[in-house]
C-alpha positions in Angstrom: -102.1 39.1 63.1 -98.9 41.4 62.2 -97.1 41.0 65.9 -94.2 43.2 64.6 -97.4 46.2 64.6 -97.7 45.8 68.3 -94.2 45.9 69.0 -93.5 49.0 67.2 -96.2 51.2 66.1 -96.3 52.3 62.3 -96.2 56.6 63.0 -97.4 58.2 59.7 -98.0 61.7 59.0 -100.8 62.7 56.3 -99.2 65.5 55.0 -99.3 67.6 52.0 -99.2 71.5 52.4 -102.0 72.1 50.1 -105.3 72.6 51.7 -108.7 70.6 50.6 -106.9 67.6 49.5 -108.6 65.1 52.1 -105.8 64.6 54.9 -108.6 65.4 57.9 -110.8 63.3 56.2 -108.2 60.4 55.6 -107.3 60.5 59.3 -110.7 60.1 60.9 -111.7 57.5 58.2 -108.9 55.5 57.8 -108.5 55.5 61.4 -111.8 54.4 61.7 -111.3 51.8 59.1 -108.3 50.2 61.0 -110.3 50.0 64.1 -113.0 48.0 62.6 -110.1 45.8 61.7 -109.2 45.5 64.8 -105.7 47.8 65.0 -105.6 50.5 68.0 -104.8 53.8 66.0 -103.8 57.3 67.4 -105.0 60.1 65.6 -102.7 63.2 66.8 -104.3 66.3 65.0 -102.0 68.5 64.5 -103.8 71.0 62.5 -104.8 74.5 64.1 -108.3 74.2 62.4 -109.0 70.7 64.7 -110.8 69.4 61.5 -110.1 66.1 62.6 -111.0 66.9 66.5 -114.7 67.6 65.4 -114.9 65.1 63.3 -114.4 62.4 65.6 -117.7 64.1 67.6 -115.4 66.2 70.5 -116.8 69.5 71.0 -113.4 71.6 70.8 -115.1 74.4 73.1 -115.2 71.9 75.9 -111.7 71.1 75.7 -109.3 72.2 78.0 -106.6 71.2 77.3 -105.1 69.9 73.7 -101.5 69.4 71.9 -100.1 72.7 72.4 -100.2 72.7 75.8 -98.0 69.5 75.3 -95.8 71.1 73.0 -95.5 74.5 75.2 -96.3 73.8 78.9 -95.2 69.5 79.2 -98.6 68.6 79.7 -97.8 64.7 79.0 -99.7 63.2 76.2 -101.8 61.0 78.9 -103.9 64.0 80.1 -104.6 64.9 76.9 -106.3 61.2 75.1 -110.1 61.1 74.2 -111.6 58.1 73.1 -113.2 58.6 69.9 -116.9 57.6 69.1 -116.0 54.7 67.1 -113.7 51.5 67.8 -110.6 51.5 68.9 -109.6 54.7 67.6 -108.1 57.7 70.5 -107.2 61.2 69.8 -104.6 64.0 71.1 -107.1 66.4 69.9 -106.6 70.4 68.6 -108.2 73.8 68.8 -107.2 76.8 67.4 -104.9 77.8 70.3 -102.1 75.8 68.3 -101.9 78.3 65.4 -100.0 80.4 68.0 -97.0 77.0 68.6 -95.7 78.4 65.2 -94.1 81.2 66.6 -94.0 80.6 69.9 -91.8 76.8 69.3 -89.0 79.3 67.2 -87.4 80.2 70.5 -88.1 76.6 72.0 -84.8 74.7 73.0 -85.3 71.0 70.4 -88.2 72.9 68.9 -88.2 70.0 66.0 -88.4 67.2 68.3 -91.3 68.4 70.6 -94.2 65.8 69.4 -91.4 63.1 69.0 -90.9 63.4 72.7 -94.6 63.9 73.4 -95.4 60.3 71.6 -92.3 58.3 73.0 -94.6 57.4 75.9 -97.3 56.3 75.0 -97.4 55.4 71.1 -96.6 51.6 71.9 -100.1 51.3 73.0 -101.0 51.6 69.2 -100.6 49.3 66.2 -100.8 53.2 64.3 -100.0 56.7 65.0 -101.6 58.9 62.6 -100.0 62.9 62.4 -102.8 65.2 60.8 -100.6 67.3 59.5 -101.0 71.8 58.7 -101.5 72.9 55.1 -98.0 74.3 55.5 -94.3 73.5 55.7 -93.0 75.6 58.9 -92.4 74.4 62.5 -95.7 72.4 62.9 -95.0 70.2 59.6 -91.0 69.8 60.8 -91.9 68.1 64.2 -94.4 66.1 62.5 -92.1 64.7 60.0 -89.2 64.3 62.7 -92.1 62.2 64.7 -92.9 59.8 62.2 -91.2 57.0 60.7 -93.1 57.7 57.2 -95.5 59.6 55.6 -98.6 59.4 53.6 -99.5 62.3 50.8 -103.3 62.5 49.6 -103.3 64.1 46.8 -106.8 65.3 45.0 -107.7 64.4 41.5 -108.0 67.9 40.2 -105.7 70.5 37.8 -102.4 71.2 39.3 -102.7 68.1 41.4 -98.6 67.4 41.6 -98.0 71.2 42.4 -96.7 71.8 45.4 -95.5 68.1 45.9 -92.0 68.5 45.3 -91.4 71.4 47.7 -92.9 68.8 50.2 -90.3 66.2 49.1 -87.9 68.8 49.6 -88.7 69.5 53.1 -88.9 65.7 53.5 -85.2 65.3 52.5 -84.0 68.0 54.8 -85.8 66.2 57.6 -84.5 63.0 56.1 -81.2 64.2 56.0 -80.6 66.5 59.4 -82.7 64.8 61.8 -84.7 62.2 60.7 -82.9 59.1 58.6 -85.4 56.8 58.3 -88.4 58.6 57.1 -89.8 57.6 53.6 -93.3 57.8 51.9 -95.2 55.2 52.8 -97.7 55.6 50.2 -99.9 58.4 48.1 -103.3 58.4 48.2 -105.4 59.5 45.5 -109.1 61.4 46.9 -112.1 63.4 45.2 -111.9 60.5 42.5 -114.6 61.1 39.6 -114.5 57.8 37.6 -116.9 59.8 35.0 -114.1 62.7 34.2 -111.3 62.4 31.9 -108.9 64.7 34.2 -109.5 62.3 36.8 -108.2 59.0 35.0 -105.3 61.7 33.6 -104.1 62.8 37.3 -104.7 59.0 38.0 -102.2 58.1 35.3 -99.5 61.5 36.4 -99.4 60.2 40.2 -98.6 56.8 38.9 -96.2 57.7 36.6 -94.5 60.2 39.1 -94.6 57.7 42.4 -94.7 54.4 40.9 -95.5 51.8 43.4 -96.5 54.3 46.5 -99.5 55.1 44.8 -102.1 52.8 46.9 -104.6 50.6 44.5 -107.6 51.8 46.4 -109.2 55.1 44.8 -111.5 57.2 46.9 -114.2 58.5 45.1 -115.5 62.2 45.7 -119.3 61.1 47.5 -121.6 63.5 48.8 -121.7 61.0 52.7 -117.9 61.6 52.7 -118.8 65.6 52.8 -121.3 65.2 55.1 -120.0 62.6 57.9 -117.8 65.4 59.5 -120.9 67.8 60.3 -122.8 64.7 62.5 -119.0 64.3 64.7 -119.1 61.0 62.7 -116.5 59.1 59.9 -118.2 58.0 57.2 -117.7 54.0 58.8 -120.0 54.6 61.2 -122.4 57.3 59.1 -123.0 55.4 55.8 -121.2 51.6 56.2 -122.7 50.9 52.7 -121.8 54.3 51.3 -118.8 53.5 48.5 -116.7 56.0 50.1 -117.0 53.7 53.6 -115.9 50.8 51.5 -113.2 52.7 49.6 -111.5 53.3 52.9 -111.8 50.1 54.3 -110.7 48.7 51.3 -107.7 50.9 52.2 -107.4 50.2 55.6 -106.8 46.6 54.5 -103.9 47.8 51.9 -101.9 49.7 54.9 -102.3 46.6 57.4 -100.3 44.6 54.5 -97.8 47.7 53.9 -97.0 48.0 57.5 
């Protein structure tokens, strides 16, 4: 067992300002992956939309409290944990009430250190910390990368697939550079994978040639139980265990353990 995991937690944002690339859907699965394996993983969604929230099976419209009112009012991060429905996996969850910490955080005194400070206490409970991270770059997106130590891109296998990825490593070496030194990309993930199309293998090949050895092995293939897992408050571990996407992210689950 990797000891150097319990003593200090790997805190990765999934980040990549483009929506529909799969970073909901790589939180709650790999998370759920990691706790098969046996690693305690916090999911902090960080997202306004809480796509990661519902798809751990919390009912958002029963919450009452979530991460903004930890970023805006100190709530501490213990009031706000929910167990997820699958093994060893806990969430700071997130309703739509965040969209407003945007604009409200601009006047905030440390405003880019606010979920830093929120995690400090409790994120050595947890072999990971994963940061669902906005489809944007403003204030939401800065505290997240100030939080973690690295981050990990998904990035789908479609046209136009490395747009919008350098202004992200842009925003990465800002953070790097003002407040932040030791952040770096822990790895890009490629999602929606079509073995059967020839842009597919093509994006496969750009990514590769564009992050060299970031790029994880592990490919996960666009499947129809990956789609529907997040509708039933379910990842696709617990849904469809024999599905290929299921496998695909355990499969990957296995390739972060050895990163970390």
């Amino acid at each position: 067992m990797d000891i150097r995991a319990h003593q200090q937690p790997r805190i990765i944002s999934i980040i990549n300002q483009k929506g529909g690339v799969g970073k909901s859907t790589t939180a709650v699965n790999l998370a759920a992956a990691l706790g098969e394996l046996g690693k305690k993983v916090l999911i902090v969604d960080f997202d306004p939309q809480g796509n990661s929230t519902s798809g751990l099976g919390i009912e958002k419209e029963e919450l009452e409290q979530c991460v903004y009112d930890a970023l805006l009012n100190d709530v501490p991060a213990e009031n706000l944990l929910i167990q997820a429905n699958c093994n060893n996996v806990t969430v700071i969850p997130a309703t739509i009430q965040l969209a407003g910490a945007e604009i409200e955080l601009v006047s905030a005194m440390a405003r880019e250190t606010r979920l830093k400070e929120l995690l400090e206490p409790v994120q050595e409970n947890y072999d990971f910390v994963f940061i669902d991270c906005p489809p944007s770059l403003g204030l939401l997106t800065i505290n997240a990368l100030t939080a973690a130590d690295s981050v990990l891109i998904p990035i789908q296998c479609e046209y136009y697939a490395l747009e919008g990825v350098t202004k992200l490593l842009e925003s990465m070496r800002m953070v790097k550079s003002k407040i932040n030194k030791g952040l770096e990309v822990f790895g890009v993930l490629l999602t929606m994978y079509d073995s059967r199309t020839s842009l597919a293998n093509q994006v496969v090949d750009e990514v590769k040639q564009y992050f060299g050895d970031k790029v994880f092995n592990t490919l996960i293939p666009r499947t129809v139980k990956i789609s529907e897992a997040p509708s039933f408050g379910m990842s696709v571990i617990q849904y469809a265990p024999q599905n290929k996407g299921a496998q695909s992210y355990m499969e990957l689950a296995e390739e972060v353990i050895v990163r970390a």
